[in-house]
MARVOVEX-21526 format. One record per residue (C-alpha): residue number from 1; z, y, x; residue in three letters. Coordinates in nm, 4 decimals, padded with zeros to 6 digits, always signed. Example, Ala and Ser with C-alpha at 12.3 -4.5 7.8 and 13.67 -1.06 7.14 Angstrom:
BEGIN
<r n="1" z="+00.7800" y="-00.4500" x="+01.2300" res="ALA"/>
<r n="2" z="+00.7140" y="-00.1060" x="+01.3670" res="SER"/>
//
This chain:
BEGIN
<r n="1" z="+00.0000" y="+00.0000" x="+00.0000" res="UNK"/>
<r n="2" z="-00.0459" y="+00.3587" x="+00.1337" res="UNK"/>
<r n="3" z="+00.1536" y="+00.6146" x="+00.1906" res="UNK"/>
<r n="4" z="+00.1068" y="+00.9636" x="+00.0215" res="UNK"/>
<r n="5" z="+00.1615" y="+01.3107" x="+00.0727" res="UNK"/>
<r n="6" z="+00.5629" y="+01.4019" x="+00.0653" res="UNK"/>
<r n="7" z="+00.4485" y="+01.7559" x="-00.0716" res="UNK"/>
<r n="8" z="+00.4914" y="+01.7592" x="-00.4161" res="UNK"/>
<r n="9" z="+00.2096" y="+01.7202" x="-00.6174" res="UNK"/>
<r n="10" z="-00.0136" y="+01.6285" x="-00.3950" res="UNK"/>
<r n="11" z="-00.1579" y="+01.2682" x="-00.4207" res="UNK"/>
<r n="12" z="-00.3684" y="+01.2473" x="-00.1123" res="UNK"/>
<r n="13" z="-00.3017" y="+00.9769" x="+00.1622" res="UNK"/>
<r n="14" z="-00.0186" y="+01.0342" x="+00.4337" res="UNK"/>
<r n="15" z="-00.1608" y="+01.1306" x="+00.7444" res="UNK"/>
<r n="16" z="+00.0988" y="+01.2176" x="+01.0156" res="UNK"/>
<r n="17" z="+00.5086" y="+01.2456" x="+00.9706" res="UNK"/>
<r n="18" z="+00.4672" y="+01.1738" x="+00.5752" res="UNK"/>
<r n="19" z="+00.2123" y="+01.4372" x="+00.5508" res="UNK"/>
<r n="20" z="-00.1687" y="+01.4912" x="+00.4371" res="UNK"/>
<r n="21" z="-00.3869" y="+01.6013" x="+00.6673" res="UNK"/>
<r n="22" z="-00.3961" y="+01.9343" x="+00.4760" res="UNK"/>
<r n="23" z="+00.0035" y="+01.9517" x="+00.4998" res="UNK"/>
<r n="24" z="+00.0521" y="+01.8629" x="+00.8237" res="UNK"/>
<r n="25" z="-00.2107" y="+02.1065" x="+00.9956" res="UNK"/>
<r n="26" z="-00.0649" y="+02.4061" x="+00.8124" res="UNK"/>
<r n="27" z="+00.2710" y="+02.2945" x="+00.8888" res="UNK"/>
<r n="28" z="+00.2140" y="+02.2562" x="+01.2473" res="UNK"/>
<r n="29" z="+00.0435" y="+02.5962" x="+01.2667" res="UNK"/>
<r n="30" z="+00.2596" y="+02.7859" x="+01.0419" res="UNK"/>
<r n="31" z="+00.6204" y="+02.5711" x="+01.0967" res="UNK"/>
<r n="32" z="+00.6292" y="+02.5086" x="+01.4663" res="UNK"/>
<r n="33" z="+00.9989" y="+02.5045" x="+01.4388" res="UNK"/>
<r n="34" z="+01.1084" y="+02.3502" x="+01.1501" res="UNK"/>
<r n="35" z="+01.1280" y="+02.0076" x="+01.0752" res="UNK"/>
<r n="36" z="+00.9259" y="+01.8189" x="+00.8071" res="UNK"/>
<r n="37" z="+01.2252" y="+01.8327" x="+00.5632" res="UNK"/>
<r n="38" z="+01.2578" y="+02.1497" x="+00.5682" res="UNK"/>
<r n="39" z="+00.8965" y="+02.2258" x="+00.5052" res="UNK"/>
<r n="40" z="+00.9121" y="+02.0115" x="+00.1826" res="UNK"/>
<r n="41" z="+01.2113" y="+02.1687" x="+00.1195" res="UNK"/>
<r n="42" z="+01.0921" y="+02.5128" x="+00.1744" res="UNK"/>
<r n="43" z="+00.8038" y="+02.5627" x="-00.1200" res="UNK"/>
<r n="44" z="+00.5581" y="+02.6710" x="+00.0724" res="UNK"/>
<r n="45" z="+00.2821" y="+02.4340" x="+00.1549" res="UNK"/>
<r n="46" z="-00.0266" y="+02.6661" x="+00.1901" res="UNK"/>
<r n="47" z="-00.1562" y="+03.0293" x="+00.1990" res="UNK"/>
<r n="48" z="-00.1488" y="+03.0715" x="-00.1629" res="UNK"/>
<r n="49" z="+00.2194" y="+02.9695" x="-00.2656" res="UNK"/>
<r n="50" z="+00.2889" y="+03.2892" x="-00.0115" res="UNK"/>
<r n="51" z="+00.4134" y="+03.6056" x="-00.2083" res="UNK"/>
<r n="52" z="+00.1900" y="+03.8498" x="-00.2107" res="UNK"/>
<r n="53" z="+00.3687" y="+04.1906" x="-00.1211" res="UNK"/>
<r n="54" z="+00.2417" y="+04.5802" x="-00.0656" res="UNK"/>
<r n="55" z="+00.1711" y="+04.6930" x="+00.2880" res="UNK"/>
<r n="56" z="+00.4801" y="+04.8405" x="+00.4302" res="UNK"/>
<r n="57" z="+00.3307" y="+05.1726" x="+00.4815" res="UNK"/>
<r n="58" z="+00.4331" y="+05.4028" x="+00.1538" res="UNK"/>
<r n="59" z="+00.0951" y="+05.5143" x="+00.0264" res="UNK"/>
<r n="60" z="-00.1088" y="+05.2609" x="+00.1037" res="UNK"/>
<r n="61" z="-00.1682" y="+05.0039" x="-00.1985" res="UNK"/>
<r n="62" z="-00.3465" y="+04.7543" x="-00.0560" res="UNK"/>
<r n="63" z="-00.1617" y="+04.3822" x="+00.0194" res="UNK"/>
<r n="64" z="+00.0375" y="+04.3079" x="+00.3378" res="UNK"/>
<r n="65" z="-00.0606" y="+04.0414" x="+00.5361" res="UNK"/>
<r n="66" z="-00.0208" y="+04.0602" x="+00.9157" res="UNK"/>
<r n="67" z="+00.3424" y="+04.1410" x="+00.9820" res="UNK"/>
<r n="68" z="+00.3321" y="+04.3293" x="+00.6722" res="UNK"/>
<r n="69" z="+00.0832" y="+04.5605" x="+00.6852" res="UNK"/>
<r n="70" z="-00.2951" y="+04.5567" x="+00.5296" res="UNK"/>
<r n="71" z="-00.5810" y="+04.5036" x="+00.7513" res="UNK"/>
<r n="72" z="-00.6382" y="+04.8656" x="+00.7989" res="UNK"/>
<r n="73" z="-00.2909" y="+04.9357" x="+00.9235" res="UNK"/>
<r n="74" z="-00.2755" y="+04.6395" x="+01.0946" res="UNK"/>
<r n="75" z="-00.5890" y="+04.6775" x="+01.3072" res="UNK"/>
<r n="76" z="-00.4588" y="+05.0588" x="+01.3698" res="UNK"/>
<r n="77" z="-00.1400" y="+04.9365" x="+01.4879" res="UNK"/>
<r n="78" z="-00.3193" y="+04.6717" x="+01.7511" res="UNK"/>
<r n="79" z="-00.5187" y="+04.9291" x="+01.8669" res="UNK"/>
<r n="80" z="-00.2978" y="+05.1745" x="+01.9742" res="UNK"/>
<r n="81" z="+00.0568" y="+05.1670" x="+01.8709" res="UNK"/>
<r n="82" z="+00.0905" y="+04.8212" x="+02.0545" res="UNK"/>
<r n="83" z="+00.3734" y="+04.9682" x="+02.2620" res="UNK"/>
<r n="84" z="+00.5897" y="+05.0617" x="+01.9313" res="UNK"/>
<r n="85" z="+00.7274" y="+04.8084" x="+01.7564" res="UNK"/>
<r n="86" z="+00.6300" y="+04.7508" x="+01.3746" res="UNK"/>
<r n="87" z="+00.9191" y="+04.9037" x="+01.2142" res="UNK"/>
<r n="88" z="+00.8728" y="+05.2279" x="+01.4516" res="UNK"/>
<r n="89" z="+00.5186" y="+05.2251" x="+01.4172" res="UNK"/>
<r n="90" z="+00.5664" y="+05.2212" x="+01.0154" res="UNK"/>
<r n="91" z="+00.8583" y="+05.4674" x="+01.0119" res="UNK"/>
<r n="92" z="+00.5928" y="+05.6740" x="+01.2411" res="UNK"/>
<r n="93" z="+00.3212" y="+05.6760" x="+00.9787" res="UNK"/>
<r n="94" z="+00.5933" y="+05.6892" x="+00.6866" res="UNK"/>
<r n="95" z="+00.6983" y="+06.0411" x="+00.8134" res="UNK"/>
<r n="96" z="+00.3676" y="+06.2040" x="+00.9556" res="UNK"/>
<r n="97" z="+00.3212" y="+06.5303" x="+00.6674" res="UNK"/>
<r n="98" z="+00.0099" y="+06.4379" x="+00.6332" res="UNK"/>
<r n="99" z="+00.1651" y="+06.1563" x="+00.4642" res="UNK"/>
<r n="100" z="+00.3965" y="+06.2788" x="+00.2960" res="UNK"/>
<r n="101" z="+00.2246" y="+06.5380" x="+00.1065" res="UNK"/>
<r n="102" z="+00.1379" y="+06.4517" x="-00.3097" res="UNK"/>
<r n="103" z="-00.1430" y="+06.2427" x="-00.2689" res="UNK"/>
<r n="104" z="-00.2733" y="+06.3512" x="-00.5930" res="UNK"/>
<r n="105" z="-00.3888" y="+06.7047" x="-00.4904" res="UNK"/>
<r n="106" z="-00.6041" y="+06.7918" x="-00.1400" res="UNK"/>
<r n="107" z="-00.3692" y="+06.9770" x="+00.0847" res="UNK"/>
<r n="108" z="-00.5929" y="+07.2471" x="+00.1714" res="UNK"/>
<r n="109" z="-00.4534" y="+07.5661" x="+00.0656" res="UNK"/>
<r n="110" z="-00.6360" y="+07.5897" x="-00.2493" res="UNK"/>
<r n="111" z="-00.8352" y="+07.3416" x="-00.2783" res="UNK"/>
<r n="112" z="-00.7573" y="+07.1355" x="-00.6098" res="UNK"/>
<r n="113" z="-00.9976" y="+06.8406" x="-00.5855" res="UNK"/>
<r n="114" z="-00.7797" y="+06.4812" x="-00.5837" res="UNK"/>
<r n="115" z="-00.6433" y="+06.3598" x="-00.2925" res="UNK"/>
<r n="116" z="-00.8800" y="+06.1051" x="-00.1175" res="UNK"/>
<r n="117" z="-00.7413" y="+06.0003" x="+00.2322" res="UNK"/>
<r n="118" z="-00.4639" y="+06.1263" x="+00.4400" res="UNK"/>
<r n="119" z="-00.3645" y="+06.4126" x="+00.2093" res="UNK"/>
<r n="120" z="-00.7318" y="+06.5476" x="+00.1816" res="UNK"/>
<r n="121" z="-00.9859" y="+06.5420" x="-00.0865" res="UNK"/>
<r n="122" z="-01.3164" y="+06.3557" x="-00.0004" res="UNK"/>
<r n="123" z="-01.5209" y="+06.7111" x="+00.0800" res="UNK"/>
<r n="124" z="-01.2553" y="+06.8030" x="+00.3237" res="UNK"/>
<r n="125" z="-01.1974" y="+06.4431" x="+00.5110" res="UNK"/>
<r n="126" z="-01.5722" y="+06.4337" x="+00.5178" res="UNK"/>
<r n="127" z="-01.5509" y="+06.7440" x="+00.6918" res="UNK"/>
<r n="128" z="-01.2678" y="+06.6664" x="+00.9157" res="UNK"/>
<r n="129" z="-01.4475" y="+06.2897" x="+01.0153" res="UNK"/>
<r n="130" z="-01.7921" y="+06.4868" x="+01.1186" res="UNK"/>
<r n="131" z="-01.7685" y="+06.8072" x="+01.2255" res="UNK"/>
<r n="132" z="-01.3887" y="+06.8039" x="+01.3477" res="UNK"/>
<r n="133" z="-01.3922" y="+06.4954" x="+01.5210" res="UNK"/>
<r n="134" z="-01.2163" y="+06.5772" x="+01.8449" res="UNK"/>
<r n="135" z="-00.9532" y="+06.7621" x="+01.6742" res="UNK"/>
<r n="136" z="-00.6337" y="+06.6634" x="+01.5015" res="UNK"/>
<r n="137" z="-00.5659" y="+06.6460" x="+01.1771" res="UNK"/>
<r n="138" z="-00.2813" y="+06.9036" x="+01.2104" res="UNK"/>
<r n="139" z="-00.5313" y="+07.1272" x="+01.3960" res="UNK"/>
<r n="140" z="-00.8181" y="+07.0780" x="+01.1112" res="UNK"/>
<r n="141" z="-00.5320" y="+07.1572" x="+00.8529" res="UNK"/>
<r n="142" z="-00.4692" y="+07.4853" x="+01.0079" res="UNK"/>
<r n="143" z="-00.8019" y="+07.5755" x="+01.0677" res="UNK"/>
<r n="144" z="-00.9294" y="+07.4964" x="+00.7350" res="UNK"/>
<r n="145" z="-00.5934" y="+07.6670" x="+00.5619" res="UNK"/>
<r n="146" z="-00.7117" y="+07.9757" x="+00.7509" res="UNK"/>
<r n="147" z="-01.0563" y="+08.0033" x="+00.6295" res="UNK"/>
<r n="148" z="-00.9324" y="+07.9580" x="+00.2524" res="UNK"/>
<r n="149" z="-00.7070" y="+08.2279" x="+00.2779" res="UNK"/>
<r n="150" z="-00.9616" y="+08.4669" x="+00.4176" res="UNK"/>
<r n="151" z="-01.2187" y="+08.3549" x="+00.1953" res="UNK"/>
<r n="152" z="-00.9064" y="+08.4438" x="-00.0871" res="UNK"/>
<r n="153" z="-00.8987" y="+08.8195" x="+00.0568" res="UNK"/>
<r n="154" z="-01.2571" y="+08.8298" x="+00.0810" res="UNK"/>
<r n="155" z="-01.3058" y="+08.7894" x="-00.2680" res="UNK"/>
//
């Protein structure tokens, strides 16, 4: 007679330490450290049975999956915030103004379009991602800030 699967549910033929050969690769990549008990144990035989949680960064709203974060922040974080850890690279983004600011409404003084990426409104990120490219986007802010207000007096 043979064996099955020790994962509940799950009928297919035992293939190493009580396990299909489904179970037993994702618990030797996933649960290095724990024994086959406690896998069983632990509800959590594949990718899907995972809760799915936000990113850890405030405004973002997309899932997080590598150490918590989306694959957006995630990929920004490996490229250059290596040094940081992930909690000071999140508080980091967490508390930049740019970030902070209502993302309903652009931040430009006077601008009222919606809020499209990092506090601006698409026309002005556009802006900011072609012509401004060297700058930052504290430096942008201010520059663009400036020319509403004297486009304000001008009128």
């Amino acid at each position: 007679m043979v064996k099955q699967c020790l994962v509940p549910n799950c009928e297919k033929n035992m293939y190493a330490k009580h396990l299909c050969r489904n179970h037993y690769t994702y618990f030797r990549k996933h649960f290095p450290m724990k024994t086959v008990e406690e896998f069983v144990n632990g509800g959590i035989y594949s990718r899907k049975d995972i809760k799915k949680e936000k990113c850890l960064i405030d405004r973002c709203r997309n899932e997080g999956r590598l150490k918590g974060l989306c694959r957006k922040h995630y990929h920004t974080y490996y490229s250059s915030h290596q040094s940081k850890s992930i909690e000071q690279y999140v508080s980091y983004v967490n508390n930049r103004p740019d970030y902070q600011k209502n993302p309903d409404e652009c931040i430009i003084y006077g601008c009222t379009d919606k809020g499209y990426c990092k506090g601006l409104c698409n026309k002005h990120y556009t802006s900011f991602k072609s012509t401004y490219i060297n700058e930052s986007l504290e430096n942008f802010i201010k520059i663009k800030n400036r020319q509403m207000k004297k486009k304000e007096l001008n009128l």
